[in-house]
C-alpha positions as CSV (number, residue, x, y, z in Angstrom):
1,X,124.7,33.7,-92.5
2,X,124.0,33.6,-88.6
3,X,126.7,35.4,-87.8
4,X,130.5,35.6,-88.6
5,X,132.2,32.3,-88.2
6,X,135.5,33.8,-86.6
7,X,133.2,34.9,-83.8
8,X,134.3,31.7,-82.3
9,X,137.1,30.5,-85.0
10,X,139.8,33.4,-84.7
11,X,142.0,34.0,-81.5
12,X,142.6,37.0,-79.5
13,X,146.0,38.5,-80.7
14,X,148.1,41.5,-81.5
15,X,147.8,43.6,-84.7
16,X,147.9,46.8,-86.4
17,X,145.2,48.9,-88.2
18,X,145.2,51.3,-91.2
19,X,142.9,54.1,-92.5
20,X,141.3,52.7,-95.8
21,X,138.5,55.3,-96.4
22,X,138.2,58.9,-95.0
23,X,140.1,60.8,-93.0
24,X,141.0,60.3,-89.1
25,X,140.2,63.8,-87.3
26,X,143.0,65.1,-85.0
27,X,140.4,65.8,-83.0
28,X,140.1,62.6,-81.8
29,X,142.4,61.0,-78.4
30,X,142.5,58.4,-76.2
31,X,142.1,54.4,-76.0
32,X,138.8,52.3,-76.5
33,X,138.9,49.4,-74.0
34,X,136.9,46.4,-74.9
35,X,136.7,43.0,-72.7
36,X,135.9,39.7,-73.8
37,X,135.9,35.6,-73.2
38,X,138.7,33.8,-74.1
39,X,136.1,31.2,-76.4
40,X,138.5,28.2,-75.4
41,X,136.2,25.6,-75.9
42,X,136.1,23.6,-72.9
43,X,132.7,25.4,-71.6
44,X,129.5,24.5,-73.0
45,X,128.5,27.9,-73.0
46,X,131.7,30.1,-73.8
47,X,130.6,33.7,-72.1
48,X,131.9,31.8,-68.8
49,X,135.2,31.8,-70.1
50,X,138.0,33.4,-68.8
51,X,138.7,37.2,-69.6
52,X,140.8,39.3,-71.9
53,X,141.5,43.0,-72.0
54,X,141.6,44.7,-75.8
55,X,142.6,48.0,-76.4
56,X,142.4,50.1,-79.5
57,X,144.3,53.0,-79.3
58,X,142.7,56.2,-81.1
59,X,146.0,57.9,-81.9
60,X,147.9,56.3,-84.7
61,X,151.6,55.6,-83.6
62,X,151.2,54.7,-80.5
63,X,151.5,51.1,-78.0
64,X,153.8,50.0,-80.5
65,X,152.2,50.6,-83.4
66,X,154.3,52.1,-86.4
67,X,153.3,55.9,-87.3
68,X,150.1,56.0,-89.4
69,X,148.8,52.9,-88.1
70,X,146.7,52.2,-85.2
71,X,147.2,49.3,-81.9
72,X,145.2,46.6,-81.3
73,X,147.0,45.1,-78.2
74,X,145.3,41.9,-76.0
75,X,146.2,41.1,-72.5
76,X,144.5,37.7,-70.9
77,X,143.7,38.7,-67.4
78,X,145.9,37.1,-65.4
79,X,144.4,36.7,-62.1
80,X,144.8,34.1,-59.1
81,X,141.6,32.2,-61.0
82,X,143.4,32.2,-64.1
83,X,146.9,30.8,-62.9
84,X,145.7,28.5,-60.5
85,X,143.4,27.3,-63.7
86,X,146.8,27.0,-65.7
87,X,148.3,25.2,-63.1
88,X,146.4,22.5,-62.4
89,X,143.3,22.6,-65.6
90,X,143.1,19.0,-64.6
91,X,141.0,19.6,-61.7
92,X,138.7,21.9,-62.8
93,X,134.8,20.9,-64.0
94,X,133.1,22.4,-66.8
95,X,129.3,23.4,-66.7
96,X,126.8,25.0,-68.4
97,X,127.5,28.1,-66.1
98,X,131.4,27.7,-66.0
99,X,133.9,26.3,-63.9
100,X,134.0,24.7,-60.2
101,X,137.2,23.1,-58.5
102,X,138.8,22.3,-55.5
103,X,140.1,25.9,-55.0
104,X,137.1,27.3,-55.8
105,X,134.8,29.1,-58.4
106,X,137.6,31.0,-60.7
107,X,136.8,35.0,-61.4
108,X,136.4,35.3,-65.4
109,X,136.2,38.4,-65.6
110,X,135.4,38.7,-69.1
111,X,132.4,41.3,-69.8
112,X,133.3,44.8,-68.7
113,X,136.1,47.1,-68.8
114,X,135.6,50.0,-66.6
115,X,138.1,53.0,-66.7
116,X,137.7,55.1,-63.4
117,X,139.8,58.3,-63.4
118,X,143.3,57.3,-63.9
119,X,142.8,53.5,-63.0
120,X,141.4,50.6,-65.1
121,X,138.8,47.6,-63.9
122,X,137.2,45.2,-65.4
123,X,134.2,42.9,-64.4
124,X,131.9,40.2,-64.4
125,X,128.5,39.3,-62.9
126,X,129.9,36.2,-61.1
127,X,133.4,37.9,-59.6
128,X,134.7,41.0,-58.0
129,X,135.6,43.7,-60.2
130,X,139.6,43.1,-61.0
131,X,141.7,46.2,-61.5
132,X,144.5,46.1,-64.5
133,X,147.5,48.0,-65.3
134,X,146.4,50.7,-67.9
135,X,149.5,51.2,-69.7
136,X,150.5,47.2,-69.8
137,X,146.9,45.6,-69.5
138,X,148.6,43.6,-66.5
139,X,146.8,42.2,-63.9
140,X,147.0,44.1,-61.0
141,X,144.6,42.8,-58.2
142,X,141.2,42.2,-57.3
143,X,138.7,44.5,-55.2
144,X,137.3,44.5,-51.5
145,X,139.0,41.7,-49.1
146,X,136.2,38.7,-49.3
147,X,135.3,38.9,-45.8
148,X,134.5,42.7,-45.4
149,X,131.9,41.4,-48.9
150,X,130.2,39.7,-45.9
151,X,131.6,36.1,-47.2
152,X,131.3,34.4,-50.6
153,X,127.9,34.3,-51.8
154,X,127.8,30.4,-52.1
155,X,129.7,27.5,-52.7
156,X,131.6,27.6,-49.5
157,X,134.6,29.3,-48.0
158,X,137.6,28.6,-50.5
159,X,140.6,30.1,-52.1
160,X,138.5,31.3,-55.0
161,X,135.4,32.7,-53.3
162,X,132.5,33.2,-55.4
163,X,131.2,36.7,-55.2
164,X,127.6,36.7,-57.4
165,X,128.1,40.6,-58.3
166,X,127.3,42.9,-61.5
167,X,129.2,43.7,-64.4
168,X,128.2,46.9,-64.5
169,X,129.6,48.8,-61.3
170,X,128.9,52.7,-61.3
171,X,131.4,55.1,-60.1
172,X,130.7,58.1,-57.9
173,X,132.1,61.2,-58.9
174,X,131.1,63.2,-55.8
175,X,131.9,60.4,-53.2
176,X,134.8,58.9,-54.9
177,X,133.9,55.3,-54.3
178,X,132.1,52.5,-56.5
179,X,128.8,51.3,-56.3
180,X,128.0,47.5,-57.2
181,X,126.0,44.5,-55.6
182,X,126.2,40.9,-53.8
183,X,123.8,38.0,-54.5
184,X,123.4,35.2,-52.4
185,X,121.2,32.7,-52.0
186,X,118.3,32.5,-49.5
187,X,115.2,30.1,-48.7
188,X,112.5,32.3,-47.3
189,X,109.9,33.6,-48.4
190,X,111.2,31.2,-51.6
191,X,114.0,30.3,-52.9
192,X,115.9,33.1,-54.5
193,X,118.4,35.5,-54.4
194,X,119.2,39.0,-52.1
195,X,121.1,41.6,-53.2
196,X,122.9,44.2,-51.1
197,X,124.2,47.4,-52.2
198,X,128.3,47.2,-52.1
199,X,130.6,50.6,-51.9
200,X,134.3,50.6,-52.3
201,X,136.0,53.9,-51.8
202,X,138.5,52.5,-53.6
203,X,141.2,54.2,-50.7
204,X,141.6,50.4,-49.4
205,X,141.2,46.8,-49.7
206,X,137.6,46.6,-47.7
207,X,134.3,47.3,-49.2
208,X,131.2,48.0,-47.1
209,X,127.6,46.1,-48.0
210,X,124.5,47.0,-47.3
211,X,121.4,43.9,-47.8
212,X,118.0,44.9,-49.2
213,X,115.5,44.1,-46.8
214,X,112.9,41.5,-47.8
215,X,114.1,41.2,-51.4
216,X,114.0,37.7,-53.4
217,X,114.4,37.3,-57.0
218,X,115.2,34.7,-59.4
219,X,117.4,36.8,-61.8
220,X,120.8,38.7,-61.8
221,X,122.1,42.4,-61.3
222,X,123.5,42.8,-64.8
223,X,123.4,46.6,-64.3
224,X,123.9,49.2,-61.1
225,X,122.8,53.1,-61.9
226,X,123.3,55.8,-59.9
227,X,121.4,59.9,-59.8
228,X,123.5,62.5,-57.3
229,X,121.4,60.9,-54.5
230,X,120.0,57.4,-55.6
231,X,121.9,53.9,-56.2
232,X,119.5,52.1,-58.7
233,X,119.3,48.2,-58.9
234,X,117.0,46.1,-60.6
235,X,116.4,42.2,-62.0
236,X,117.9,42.0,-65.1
237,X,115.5,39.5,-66.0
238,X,117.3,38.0,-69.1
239,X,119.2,35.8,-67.3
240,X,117.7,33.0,-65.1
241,X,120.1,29.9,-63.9
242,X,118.2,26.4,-64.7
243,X,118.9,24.3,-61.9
244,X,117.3,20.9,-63.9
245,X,119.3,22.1,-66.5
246,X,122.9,22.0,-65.0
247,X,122.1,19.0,-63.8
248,X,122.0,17.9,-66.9
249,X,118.0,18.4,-68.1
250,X,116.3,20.3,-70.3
251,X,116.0,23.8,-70.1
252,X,112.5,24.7,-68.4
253,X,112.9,28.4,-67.0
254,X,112.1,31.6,-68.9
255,X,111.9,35.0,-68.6
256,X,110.2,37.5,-66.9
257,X,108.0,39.8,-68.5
258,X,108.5,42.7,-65.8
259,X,110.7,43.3,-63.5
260,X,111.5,44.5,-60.0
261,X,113.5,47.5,-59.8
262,X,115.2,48.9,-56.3
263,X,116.2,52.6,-55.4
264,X,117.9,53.5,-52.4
265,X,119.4,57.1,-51.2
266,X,123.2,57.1,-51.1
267,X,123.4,59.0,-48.0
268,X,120.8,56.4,-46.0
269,X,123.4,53.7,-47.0
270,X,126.4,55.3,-45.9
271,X,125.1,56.4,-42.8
272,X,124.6,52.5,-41.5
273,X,126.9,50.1,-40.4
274,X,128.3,47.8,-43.2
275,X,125.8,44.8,-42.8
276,X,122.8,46.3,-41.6
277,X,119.9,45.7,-43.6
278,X,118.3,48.6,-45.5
279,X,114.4,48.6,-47.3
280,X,114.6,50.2,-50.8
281,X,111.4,52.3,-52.7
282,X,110.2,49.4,-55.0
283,X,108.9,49.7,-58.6
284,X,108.3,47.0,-61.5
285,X,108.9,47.8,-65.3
286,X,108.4,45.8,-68.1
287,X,110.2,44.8,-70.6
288,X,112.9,43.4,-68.8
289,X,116.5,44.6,-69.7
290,X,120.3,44.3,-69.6
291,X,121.1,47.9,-69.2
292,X,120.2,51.1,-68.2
293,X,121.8,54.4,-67.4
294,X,120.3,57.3,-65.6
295,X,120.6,61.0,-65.7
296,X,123.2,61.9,-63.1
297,X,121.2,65.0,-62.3
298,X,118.0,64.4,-60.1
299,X,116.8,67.8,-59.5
300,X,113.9,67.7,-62.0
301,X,113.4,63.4,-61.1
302,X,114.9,60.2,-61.8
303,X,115.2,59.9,-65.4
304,X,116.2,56.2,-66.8
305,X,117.1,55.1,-70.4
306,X,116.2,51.7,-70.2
307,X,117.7,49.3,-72.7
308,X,114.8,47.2,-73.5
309,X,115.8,43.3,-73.9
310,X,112.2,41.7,-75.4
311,X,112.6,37.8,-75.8
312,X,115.9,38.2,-75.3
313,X,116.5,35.0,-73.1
314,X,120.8,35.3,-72.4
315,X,120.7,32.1,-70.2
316,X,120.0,30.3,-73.5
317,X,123.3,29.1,-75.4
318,X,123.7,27.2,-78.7
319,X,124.6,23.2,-78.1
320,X,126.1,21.1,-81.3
321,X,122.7,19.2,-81.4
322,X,120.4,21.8,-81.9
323,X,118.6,23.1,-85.3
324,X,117.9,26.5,-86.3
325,X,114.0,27.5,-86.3
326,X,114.3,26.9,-90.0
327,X,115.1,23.2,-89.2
328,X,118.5,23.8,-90.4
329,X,121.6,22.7,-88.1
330,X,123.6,24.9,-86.1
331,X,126.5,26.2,-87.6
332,X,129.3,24.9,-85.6
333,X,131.3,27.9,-85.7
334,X,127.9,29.1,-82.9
335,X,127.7,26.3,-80.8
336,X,129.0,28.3,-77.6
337,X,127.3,31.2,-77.7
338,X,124.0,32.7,-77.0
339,X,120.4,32.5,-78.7
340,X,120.0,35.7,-80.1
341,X,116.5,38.1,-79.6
342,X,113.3,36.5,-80.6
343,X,111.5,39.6,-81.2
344,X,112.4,43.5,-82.1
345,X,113.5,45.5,-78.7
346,X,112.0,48.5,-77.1
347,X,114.4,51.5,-76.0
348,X,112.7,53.7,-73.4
349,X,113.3,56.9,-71.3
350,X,111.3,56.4,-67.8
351,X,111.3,58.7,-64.8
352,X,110.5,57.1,-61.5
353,X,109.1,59.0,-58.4
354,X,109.6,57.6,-55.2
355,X,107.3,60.0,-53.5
356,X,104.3,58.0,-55.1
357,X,106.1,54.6,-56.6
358,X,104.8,55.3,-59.8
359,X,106.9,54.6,-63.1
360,X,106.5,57.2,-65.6
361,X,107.5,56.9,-69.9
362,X,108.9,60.1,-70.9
363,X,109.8,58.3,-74.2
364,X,109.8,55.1,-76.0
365,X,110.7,53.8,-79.9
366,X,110.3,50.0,-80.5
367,X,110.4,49.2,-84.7
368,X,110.3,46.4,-87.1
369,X,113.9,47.3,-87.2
370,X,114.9,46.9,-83.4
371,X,116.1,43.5,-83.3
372,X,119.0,42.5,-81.2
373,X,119.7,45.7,-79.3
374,X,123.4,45.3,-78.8
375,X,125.3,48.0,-76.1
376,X,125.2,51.7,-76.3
377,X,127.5,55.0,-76.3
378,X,127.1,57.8,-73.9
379,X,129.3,60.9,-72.7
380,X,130.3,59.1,-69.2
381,X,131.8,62.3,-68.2
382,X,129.9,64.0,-65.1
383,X,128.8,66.6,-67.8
384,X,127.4,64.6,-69.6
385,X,125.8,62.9,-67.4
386,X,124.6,65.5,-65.8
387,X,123.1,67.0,-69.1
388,X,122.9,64.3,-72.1
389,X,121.9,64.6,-75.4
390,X,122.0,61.5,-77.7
391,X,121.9,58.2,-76.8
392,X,123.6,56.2,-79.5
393,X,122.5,52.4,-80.1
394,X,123.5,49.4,-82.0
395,X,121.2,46.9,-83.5
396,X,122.4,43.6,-84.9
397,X,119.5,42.5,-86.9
398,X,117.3,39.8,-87.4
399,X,119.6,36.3,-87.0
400,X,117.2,33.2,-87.5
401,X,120.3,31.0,-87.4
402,X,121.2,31.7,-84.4
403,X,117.8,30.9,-83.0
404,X,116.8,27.7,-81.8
405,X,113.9,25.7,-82.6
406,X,114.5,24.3,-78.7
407,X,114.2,28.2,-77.8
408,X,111.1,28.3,-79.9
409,X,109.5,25.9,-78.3
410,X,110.5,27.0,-75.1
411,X,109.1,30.2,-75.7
412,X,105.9,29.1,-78.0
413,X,103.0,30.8,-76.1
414,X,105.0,34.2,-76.4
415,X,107.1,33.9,-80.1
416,X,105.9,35.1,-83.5
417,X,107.8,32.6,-85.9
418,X,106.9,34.6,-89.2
419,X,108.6,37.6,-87.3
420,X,112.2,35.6,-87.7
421,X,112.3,34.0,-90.5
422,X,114.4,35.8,-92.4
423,X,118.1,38.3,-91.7
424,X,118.0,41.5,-91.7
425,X,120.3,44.4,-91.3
426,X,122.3,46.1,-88.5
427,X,121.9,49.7,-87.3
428,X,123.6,52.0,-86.0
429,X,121.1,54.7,-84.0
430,X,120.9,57.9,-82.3
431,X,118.2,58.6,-79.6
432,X,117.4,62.3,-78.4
433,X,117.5,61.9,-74.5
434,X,114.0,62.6,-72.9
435,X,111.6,61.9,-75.8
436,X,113.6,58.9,-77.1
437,X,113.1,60.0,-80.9
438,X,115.0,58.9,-83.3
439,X,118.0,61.4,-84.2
440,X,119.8,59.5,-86.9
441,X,120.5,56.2,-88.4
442,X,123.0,54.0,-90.2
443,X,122.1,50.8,-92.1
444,X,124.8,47.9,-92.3
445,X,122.7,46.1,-95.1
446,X,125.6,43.4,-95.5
447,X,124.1,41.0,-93.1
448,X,127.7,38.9,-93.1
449,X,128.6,41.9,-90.8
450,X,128.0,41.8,-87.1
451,X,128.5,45.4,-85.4
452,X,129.3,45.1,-81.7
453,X,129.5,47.0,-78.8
454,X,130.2,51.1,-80.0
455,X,131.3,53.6,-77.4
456,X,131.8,57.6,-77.7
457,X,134.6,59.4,-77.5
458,X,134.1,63.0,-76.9
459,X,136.1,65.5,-79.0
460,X,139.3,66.4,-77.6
461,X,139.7,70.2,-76.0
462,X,143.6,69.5,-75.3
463,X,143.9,70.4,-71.2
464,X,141.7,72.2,-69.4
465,X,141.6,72.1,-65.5
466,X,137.9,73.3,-65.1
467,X,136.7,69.9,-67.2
468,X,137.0,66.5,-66.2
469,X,139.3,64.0,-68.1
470,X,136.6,62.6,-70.0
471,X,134.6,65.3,-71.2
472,X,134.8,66.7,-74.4
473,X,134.0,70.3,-75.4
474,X,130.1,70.2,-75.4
475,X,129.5,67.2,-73.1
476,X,125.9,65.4,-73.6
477,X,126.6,62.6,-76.1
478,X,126.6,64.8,-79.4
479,X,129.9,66.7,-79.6
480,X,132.7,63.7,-80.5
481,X,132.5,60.5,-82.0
482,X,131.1,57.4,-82.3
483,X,133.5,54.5,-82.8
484,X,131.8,51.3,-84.4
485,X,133.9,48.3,-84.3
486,X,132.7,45.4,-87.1
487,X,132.7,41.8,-87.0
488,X,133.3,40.0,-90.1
489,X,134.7,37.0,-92.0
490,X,135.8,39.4,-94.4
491,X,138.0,40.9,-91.7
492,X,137.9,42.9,-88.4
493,X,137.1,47.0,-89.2
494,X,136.4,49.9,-87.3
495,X,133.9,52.5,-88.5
496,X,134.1,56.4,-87.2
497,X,130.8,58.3,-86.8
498,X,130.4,62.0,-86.5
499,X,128.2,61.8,-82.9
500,X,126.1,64.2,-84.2
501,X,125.1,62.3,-87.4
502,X,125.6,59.0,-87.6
503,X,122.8,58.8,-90.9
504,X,125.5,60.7,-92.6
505,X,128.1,57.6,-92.5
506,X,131.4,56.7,-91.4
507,X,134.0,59.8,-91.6
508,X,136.7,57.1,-91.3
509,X,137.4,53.0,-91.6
510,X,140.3,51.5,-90.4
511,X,140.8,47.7,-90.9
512,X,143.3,45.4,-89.7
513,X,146.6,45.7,-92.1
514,X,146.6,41.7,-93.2
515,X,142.7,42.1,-93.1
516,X,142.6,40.3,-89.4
517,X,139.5,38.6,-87.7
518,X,138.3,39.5,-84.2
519,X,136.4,36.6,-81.9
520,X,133.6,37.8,-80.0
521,X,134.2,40.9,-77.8
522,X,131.2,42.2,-75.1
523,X,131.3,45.6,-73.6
524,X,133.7,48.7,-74.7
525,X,134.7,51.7,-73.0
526,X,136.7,54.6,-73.8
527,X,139.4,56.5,-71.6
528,X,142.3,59.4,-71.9
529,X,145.9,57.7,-72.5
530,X,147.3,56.6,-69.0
531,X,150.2,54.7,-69.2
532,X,151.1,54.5,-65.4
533,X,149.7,52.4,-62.5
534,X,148.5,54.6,-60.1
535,X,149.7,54.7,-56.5
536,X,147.3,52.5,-54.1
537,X,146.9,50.5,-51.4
538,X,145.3,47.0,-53.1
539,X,144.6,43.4,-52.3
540,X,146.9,41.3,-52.3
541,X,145.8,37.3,-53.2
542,X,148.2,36.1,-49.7
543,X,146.2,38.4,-47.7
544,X,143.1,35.8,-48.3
545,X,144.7,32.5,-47.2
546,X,143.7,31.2,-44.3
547,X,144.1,27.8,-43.5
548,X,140.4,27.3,-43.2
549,X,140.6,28.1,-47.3
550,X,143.3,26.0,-47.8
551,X,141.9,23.0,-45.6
552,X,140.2,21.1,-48.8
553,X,143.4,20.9,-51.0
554,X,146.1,18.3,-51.1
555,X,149.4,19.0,-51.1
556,X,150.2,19.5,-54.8
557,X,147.0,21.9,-54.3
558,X,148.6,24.1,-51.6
559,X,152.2,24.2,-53.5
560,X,150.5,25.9,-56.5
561,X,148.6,28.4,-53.9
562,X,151.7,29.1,-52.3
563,X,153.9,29.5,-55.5
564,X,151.4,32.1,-57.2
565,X,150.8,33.9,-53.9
566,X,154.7,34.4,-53.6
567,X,154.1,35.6,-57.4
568,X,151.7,37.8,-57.0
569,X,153.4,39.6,-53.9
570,X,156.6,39.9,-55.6
């Protein structure tokens, strides 16, 4: 099969899991956070949708859940975007890269969750990170007052500004603040898009942004990095907007086969004024990716594990007209979601030198095996970054179904077809840091199984002051666990890996109690328990509404504003 039908068939909802083989350590604490699109079907392309919260608690009887058995809980993200949407759906056009209205372009966000210390966010490339209650998976408000961002990035001045940002902010654990990005548009010396740096110090409701000097690109900024000194950017490269193509033609744009990357000093940002341009120590690397993550430690260099994305084309989505490259029609159940890798994927380790701009491979593994690289677990705790040890990866396989003869055609001068013609199975893989060789490996031969995004819990130490919350008791990426979440008709499951050795199999398997299905879920996360909002200053929606914002709506228009505002302050 392509993939799991219930991808898009099942709905987000509550439930409880069970052990059914192994043991669950004690050794083991904490949540694991995942975010995801809501799949409604009213967008042509479904990852635009808007956003959910999942969490999986890791310690069974808790969140509701009776003792023995483990919490699946779902919260819809209920932002301004959201219950303006509710309100008043009518009004609101569907494209092939989401919604526009009257109010405004809504905020999905539906790809990220990021825990930060004590406080949870989550994100999209297209919005501003939203922060959520951790305990009820409440909205709670959105980050950085729209005018300190230096404006929306397009579409006008409106209730709903559009922010073009990444879904990957990067959190500072020296300076306390977050690092993302802003695109917007600009004409010279093409058409294209400038990023700026953004830092929120997360002590307010204004961010500071910082534009990169004579930079254009046609792409996105999927991904922000970070060293001790360096902010990292770079043009995803798998993502490319088709004007023709949301204006109803065919698709025509592909992607790159290198791409630019940006690194800029922290303290050379900080230093200027918010607005004031700033020129960044260029370098281009090839193959393009989604992510990459570097070594928080830059005393020996700059060292990168970059997530390889080969013919991996993201802008591309399944319509109910096309054919497989068999010749085969699209299952229905993936008309919405996206045309999967076209060849296996490369994972490399790079160092980059800004002394003498060159790019250097420390590492690299690519195999006959590689296709589809999914998302990745690492230690995020400032030990671990500091010092890491494994990199863990998934691999999804080979899915000729859910590649499009229009994609191979598209991509003709640069696809092998006898490469895709048939499934094959999943992985599960660990990665030494540095050399990139292959640690360990676990097949998933059953090809009606779709493993999705992992993420590493470290191995619980109970409290100790001199560690931060999230690191574990050898931090690096080796001393904890890796928790595999599984797709499948058969019924949602979750897979515990020794960190170690995942080639040795799963220590533990829980599966949903009534053997439940999951839809499609994007990034995970992991995070201690925190069942309290934290105390803050924050956004409110109100303190955005100017009556230049509201100027475009009618009446009915401005009673909705005004009812959720009142809401949302209360």
């Amino acid at each position: 099969m392509p993939t799991p039908d219930s991808l898009t068939t099942a709905s987000h909802k509550d439930f409880d899991l069970e052990v059914v083989s192994g043991s669950w350590p004690s050794d083991i604490s904490g949540e694991m956070l995942f975010s995801a699109p809501a799949l409604s079907g009213a967008l042509p392309y479904g990852i635009f949708d808007f956003g959910a919260v999942i969490r999986l608690s890791l310690n069974p009887g808790t969140h509701g859940a009776p003792d023995g058995r483990f919490a699946w809980r779902v919260g819809s993200i209920e932002s301004p975007s959201k219950r303006i949407f509710d309100a008043m759906p009518e009004v609101f056009t569907s494209s092939p890269v989401g919604y526009t209205s009257p109010f405004g372009a809504p905020n999905s966000s539906n790809t990220a969750p990021l825990p930060w210390g004590d406080r949870l966010f989550t994100t999209w490339d297209a919005g501003r990170p939203v922060e959520i209650h951790p305990g009820t998976l409440e909205y709670v408000a959105e980050v950085g007052h729209v005018d300190s961002w230096g404006g929306p990035s397009m579409f006008g001045d409106t209730v709903l500004p559009f922010l073009f940002s990444s879904a990957h902010p990067v959190a500072d654990p020296e300076r306390d603040g977050l690092w993302t990005t802003k695109l917007e548009p600009v004409m010279e010396p093409t058409f294209g898009m400038r990023p700026s740096v953004v830092w929120w110090d997360r002590a307010g409701t204004e961010v500071k942004h910082w534009p990169l000097e004579g930079i254009a690109f046609a792409g996105s900024t999927h991904t922000v990095s970070q060293t001790r000194d360096w902010v990292i950017l770079c043009d995803s490269g798998n993502f490319k907007a088709d004007p023709g193509e949301m204006f109803g033609g065919e698709r025509t744009v592909t992607i790159d086969d290198a791409v630019p990357v940006w690194l800029v000093r922290k303290d050379d940002l900080l230093a200027r004024p918010s607005g004031t341009p700033i020129t960044p120590t260029c370098f281009t690397v090839s193959p393009p990716n989604g992510h990459f993550y570097a070594r928080y430690d830059d005393s020996e260099g700059i060292s990168v594990v970059w997530e390889g994305m080969d013919l991996m084309d993201l802008a591309l989505f399944i319509r109910p007209d096309d054919r497989d490259v068999h010749g085969n029609p699209v299952n229905p159940a993936s008309v919405g979601l996206y045309n999967m890798a076209m060849a296996p994927e490369t994972i490399t380790e790079i160092q980059f030198d800004p002394e003498s701009g060159k790019v250097l491979e420390r590492g690299l593994h690519r195999s006959d095996w590689t296709w589809n690289l999914q998302l990745s677990a690492m230690d995020w705790s400032t030990e671990g970054l500091s010092e890491p040890t494994l990199h863990h990866v998934n691999y999804q396989g080979c899915r000729p179904g859910r590649i499009t003869q229009r994609a191979a055609r598209l991509y003709e001068d640069r696809i092998d077809l006898a490469r895709v013609a048939e499934e094959t199975p999943g992985y599960l893989a660990s990665f030494e840091r540095g050399s990139m060789e292959l640690r360990s490996r676990w097949e998933y031969a059953d090809t009606s199984d779709l493993i999705t995004s992992p993420t590493f819990a470290p191995r619980d130490r109970g409290s100790d002051p001199a560690a931060s919350s999230y690191a574990g008791g050898e931090p690096g990426g080796h001393d904890g666990y890796v928790v595999q979440p599984v797709l499948s008709d058969d019924g949602f499951r979750v897979d515990l890996f020794d960190a170690s050795d995942v080639g040795a199999g799963p220590v533990a398997t829980l599966r949903g109690t009534k053997r439940e299905c999951v839809p499609l879920v994007l990034h995970s996360a992991w995070m201690p328990t925190v069942d309290t909002l934290a105390d803050a200053e924050r956004l409110r929606f109100s303190d955005e509404l100017s009556e230049a914002r509201l100027a475009g709506l009618d009446d009915d228009q401005r009673r909705v504003v005004a009812r959720i505002a009142e809401e949302l302050d209360g």
